[in-house]
N, C-alpha and C positions, 0 to 999 in steps of 0.2 A: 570077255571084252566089256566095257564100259562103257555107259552110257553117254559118254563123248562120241563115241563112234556111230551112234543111232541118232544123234542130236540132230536135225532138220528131216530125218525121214521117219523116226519114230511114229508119228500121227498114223501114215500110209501104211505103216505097220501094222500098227493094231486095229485101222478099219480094214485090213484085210484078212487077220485072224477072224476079227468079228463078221465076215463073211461067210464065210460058215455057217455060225449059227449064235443065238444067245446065249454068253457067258460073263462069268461072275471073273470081277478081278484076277484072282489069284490062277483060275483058270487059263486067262487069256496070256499072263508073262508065263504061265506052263508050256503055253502053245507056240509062244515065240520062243522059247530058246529052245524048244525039239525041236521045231523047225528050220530054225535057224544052225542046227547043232552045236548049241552051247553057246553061239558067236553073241546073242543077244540075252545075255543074262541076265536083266535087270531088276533094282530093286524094288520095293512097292513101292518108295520115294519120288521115285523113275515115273512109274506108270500111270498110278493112281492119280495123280495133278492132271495127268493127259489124259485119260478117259474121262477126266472131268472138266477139261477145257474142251475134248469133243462133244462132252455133253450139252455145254453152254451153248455153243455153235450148232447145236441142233442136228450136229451128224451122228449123235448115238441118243438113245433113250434106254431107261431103266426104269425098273418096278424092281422092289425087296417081295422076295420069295423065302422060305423058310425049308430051308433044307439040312435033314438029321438034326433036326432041332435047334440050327443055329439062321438069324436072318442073315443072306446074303443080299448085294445087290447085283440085278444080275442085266449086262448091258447087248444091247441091240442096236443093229445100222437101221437107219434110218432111209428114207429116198432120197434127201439129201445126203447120209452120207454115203450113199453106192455112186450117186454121182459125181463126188467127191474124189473117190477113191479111182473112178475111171480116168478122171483126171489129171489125178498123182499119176498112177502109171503109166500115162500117155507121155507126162514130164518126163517120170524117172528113162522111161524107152527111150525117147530122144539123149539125154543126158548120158545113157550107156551106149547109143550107137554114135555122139560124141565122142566120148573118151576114146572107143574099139578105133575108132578111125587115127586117133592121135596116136595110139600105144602099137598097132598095126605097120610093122614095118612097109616102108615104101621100096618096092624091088625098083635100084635103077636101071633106068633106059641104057640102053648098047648105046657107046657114042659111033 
C-alpha cells in the first residue's frame, strides 16, 4: 500500500514505533511494515521528511551514533512527543468508534 493511504496518520505512526525504543531511520519503516504486515511499506521519501518535521516539532530528538562503522542517526520520543502520541490515539479511538457506529448495522425495531 502507498503512502496515500498513511497520509494524515503517518506522524502517530512512527511516534509509536518510536515508542519502544531508539531507532535509526531505516529501522523504524522496518518496524512499520512488519507491523503493519506489508500494509505500510513506505519509501525513505515517505519517512525520512517526517521524522524530520517531528523532529522540528520537538516530538523526536536524535544524536548520530556509529554503528558497524557506518554513522546512523538514531531518533527518540520525546515528552512532548509521548504526549503527543496519547493524544493522536485518544483521536484516532473516537474516529474508529465513529466510523464502528456508522458501518454497524442498525437491527430494526418490530413495528
Amino acid at each position: 500500500m502507498g503512502s496515500d493511504k498513511a497520509k494524515g496518520h503517518l506522524d502517530v505512526l512512527l511516534l509509536q514505533v518510536l515508542k519502544d525504543g531508539p531507532a535509526h531511520g531505516y529501522s523504524v519503516a522496518s518496524a512499520l511494515r512488519q507491523r503493519s504486515g506489508g500494509m505500510f511499506d513506505l519509501p525513505e521519501g515517505t519517512i525520512y521528511p517526517a521524522l524530520h518535521r517531528l523532529e522540528e516539532a520537538r516530538y523526536l530528538e536524535s544524536d548520530w551514533e556509529l554503528v558497524n562503522g557506518r554513522r546512523r542517526k538514531i531518533y527518540r520520543l520525546t515528552n512532548s512527543g509521548t504526549a503527543a502520541l496519547v493524544k493522536e490515539r485518544n483521536r484516532w479511538a473516537e474516529f474508529v468508534a465513529a466510523v464502528e457506529s456508522v458501518l454497524t448495522p442498525v437491527t430494526p425495531r418490530p413495528a
